[in-house]
N, C-alpha and C positions, 0 to 999 in steps of 0.2 A: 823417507820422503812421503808427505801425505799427497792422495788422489783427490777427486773431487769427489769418492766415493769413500772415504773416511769420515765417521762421525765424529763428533768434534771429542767424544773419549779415546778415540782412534783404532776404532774399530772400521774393520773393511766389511762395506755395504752394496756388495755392486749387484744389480740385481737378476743378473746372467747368470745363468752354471751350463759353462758349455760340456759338451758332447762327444762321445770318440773319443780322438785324439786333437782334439784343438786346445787352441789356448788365445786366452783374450789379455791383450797388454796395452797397459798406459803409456805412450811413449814419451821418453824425458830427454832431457839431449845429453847427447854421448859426451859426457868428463874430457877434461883436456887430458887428464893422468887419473890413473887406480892404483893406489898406495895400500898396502896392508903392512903387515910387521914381516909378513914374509918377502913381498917384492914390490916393482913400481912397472906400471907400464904405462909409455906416453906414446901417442901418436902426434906425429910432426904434424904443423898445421897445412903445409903443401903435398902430404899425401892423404886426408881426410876426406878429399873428396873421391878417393878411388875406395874407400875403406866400407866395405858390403854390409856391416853390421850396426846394430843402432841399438840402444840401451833404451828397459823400459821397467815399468812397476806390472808384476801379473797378476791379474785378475783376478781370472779362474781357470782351471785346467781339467781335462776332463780323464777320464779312468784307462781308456787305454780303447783299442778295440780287437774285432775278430777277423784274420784272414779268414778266405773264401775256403778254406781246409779245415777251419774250425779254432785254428792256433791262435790263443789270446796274445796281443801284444800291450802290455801295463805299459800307461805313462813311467817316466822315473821318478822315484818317491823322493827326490831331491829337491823337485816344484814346487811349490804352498805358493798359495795365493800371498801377495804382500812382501814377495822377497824380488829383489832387483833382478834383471838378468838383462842378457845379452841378445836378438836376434839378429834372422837373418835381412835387412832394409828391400831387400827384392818382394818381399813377398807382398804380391796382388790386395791382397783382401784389406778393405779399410772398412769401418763401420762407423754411426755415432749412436751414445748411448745419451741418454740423459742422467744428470748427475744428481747429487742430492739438493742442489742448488736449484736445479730445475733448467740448467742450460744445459744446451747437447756438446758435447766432446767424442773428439774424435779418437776410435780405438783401434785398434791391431789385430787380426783373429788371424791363428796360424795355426800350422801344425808343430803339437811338442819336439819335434824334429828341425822345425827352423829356431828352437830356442839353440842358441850357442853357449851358453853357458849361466852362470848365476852370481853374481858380482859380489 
């Protein structure tokens, strides 16, 4: 799925490179079902309103950081910018960016800990 920040070769242009451990995500709305060749998972449409997590295009992700001990903690190299994933929908932080279009959209900045997975 292209962003508003894909050039039309579809190349991702976004023009943030977050920081720490953040991560900035397009949010798209969460599939009725996620079918692979391995399995299928649906959520019933009378329990999606209790359902915590929200599906989105990521941005950008940043390198990891340092407890106050010194101890690096690395993002996980499973992230890249432009692959789908899962978050957490609680989480606070909303931004807009502007797009290549020139209109603002609305973004998601979290920490790689509320990414729940990669679809």
């Amino acid at each position: 799925m292209k962003t508003p920040w894909h050039d039309k070769d579809g190349n991702l242009q976004f023009p943030y490179r977050a920081i720490f451990d953040r991560a900035f995500i397009f949010p798209t709305p969460l599939p009725e079902r996620y079918e692979s060749e391995y399995s299928m998972f649906e959520i019933p449409k009378m329990y999606r309103k209790y359902y915590k997590s929200d599906s989105g295009i990521l941005l950008s992700v940043g390198p990891g950081y340092y407890e106050d001990s010194g101890k690096w903690h690395p993002t996980s190299d499973q992230l890249s910018p432009g692959c789908k994933v899962m978050y957490d929908k609680t989480v606070p932080w909303g931004i807009t960016v502007p797009g290549l279009d020139g209109k603002e959209y609305a973004i998601v900045m979290c920490g790689y800990l509320d990414v729940r997975g990669v679809l």
